[in-house]
Residue, then its C-alpha position, 0 to 999 in steps of 0.5 A: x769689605x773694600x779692596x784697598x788700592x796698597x800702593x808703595x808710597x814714598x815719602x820723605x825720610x822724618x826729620x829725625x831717625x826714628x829709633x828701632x824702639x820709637x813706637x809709632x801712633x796713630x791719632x784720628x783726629x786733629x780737634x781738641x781731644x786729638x791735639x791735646x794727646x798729641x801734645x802729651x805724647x809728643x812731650x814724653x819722647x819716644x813716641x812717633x806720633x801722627x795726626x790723621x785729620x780728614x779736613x783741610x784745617x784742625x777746626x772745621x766741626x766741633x772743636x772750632x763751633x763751640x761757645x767758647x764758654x768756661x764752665x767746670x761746674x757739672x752735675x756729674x762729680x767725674x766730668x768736674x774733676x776732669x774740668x777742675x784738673x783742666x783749669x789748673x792747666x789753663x791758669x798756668x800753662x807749662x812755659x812757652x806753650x801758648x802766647x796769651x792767656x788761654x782764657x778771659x775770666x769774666x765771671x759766670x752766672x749759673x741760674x735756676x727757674x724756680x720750677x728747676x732751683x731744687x735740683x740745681x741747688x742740690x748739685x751747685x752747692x756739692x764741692x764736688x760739682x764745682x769749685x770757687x762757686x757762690x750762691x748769691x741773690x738774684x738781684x746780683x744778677x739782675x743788677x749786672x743785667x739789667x735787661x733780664x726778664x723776671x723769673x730767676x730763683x736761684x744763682x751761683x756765681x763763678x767769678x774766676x771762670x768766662x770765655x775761652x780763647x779756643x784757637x790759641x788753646x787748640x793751636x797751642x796744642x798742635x803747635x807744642x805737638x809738632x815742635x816735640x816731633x808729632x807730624x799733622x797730615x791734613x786730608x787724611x781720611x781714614x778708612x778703616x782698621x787693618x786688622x790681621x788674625x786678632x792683631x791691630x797693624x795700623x789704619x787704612x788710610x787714603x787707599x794705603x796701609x799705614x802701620x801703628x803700634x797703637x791707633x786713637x779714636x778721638x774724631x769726634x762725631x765720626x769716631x764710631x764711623x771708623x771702627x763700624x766696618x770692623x765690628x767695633x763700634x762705640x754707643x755714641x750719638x751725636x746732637x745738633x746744636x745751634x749758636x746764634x750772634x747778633x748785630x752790635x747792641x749798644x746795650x750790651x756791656x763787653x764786660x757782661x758775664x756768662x749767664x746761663x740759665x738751667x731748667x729753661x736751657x738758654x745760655x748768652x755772653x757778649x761777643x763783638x758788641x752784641x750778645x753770643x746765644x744758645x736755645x740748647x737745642x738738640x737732635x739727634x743727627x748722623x754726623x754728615x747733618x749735624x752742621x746742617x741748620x735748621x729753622x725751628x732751632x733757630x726759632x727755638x732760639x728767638x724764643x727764649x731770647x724774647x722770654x729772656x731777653x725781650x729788650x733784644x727780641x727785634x735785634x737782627x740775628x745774622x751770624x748762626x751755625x751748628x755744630x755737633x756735641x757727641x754722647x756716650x749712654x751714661x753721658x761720660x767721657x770714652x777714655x782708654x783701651x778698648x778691651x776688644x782690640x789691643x792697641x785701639x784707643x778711644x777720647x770720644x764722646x767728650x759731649x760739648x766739655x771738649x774744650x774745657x776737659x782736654x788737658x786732663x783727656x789727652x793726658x789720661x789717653x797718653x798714660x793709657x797708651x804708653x803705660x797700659x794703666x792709669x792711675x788717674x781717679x777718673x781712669x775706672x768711670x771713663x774706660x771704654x770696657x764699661x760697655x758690652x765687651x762683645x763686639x756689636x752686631x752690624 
């Protein structure tokens, strides 16, 4: 293992006197799932909460890489009453949290091929896959978008849902979690657990011990990383996915909808005066490659924009990144104790529904630390001891 440099490090006395009875926590990770728990525990009281982010800034991976795109509908009923419960939040955020709306509702049109339009009808028309969605003609979508090319079946429509603005939900969070007392430590990479006979005593951080009564998991395509040194690991994997942007359209309205079309995995809204796209591509990375273009996803992408979209096959595509969407096997969220350590938390595997969930994540994480129990309906289907409770082999 590695020898840890334990220097004594001084740093200044919190703002606050720390009661003897303050519980202090340790959160890995400052992107959506780590702000939003902060948040919530900060709220509570009676908590030190710290933030360990190893970046310079919250938003460096995939909190500030998504499509900002709000879609609660999902095929599983689990991860929609999670989104659902988020939304709720959104629409009406406590007083004072943010400074603007937290989200643009422009409508979504979800869309089916017909090859895909059984399947996709049999989950959209479920109440408990979405909430507010109508099944409309496609010629309603074609009339919002003209320049679609043939080949919609099936469309539902979400009015009331749209476009996230993701850096005042994500600051909202930090900002309400520092105000109630939570510290953000910025360049803070974490190491590994500290643990002494059984017991969980902290984080080894930037060579120094720091001492937790419970530590949070929430970084991530890096959460397994953490935990790997002692045995601990969590069944992630991590995909890569491209977002492209291209130069102003004229043909472009701003006022367009979402649309994203299932079976052919190709999703599009308007963003600065041309169109915002994905090919949905996904390949499994480590996560030190997971934003790491490459080419024949950005083929893969030109592609469905010219099946889809052949009015805008020749418009110039100079704005394209990756980020990383990071999976548990079943494909639901890691929330809770882990049943191997006691005092070790996880929020991983939140699968590109980072954003869209995070209310409803940070809340059931903080409930899970401070009370030991949830009684949250998604408590049973997300807690980490779903998974082989051995620890796994090296």
């Amino acid at each position: 293992g590695n020898h840890h440099d334990l220097r004594l490090v001084v740093r200044p006395p919190p703002s606050t006197p720390l009661s003897m009875s303050q519980k202090t926590v340790l959160i890995v990770g400052a992107g959506i799932a780590g702000a939003s728990t902060a948040w919530h525990l900060a709220s509570l009281g009676g908590y030190r909460v710290i933030l360990l982010e190893m970046e310079d800034a919250p938003d460096r991976h995939s909190t500030g890489r998504n499509a900002a795109i709000l879609r609660t509908a999902m095929p599983d009923p689990i991860l929609h009453g999670l989104a659902r419960e988020s939304l709720d939040f959104y629409r009406n955020p406590p007083n004072g949290f943010c400074s603007q709306a937290l989200f643009e509702p422009v409508g979504l049109y979800l869309a089916a091929t017909a090859e895909a339009s059984e399947d996709f009808l049999g989950w959209t028309g479920n109440p408990d896959c979405q909430t507010g969605a109508h099944r409309v003609p496609s010629s309603q979508l074609y009339e919002r978008i003209p320049q679609l090319a043939p080949g919609i079946e099936a469309v539902v429509h979400l009015p009331e849902e749209g476009v996230f603005q993701v850096a005042e939900i994500h600051h909202s969070f930090l900002r309400g979690a520092t105000k109630a007392g939570a510290e953000v430590r910025y360049k803070h990479s974490v190491e590994g657990l500290c643990i002494d006979e059984g017991t969980l005593q902290g984080l080894f951080v930037n060579g120094e011990l720091l001492k937790a009564d419970s530590v949070l998991i929430a970084a991530g395509a890096w959460a397994s990383e953490i935990t790997r040194e002692a045995n601990l690991p969590m069944p992630l994997t991590s995909y890569r996915r491209h977002i492209l942007v291209t130069h102003p359209l004229p043909a472009v309205k701003k006022d367009w909808p979402v649309v994203w079309i299932a079976g052919a995995e190709f999703y599009f809204r308007p963003e600065s005066g041309g169109l915002l796209l994905s090919g949905c591509d996904q390949q499994p990375v480590a996560p030190e490659h997971g934003e790491i273009s490459d080419d024949s996803a950005l083929a893969l992408a030109a592609e469905k924009t010219d099946r889809w979209l052949p009015t805008f096959t020749d418009a110039e595509m100079p704005f394209y990144w990756a980020g990383m969407r990071t999976f548990a096997p079943d494909h639901r969220f890691i929330v809770g104790p882990d049943p191997r350590l006691p005092g070790l938390h996880w929020a991983a595997g939140l699968g590109g529904h980072g954003i869209t969930c995070a209310p409803a994540v940070g809340k059931l994480a903080a409930e899970w630390i401070t009370s030991g129990w949830s009684k949250h309906p998604q408590a049973t289907f997300l807690a980490p001891g779903r998974f082989p409770a051995e620890p796994c082999p090296r």
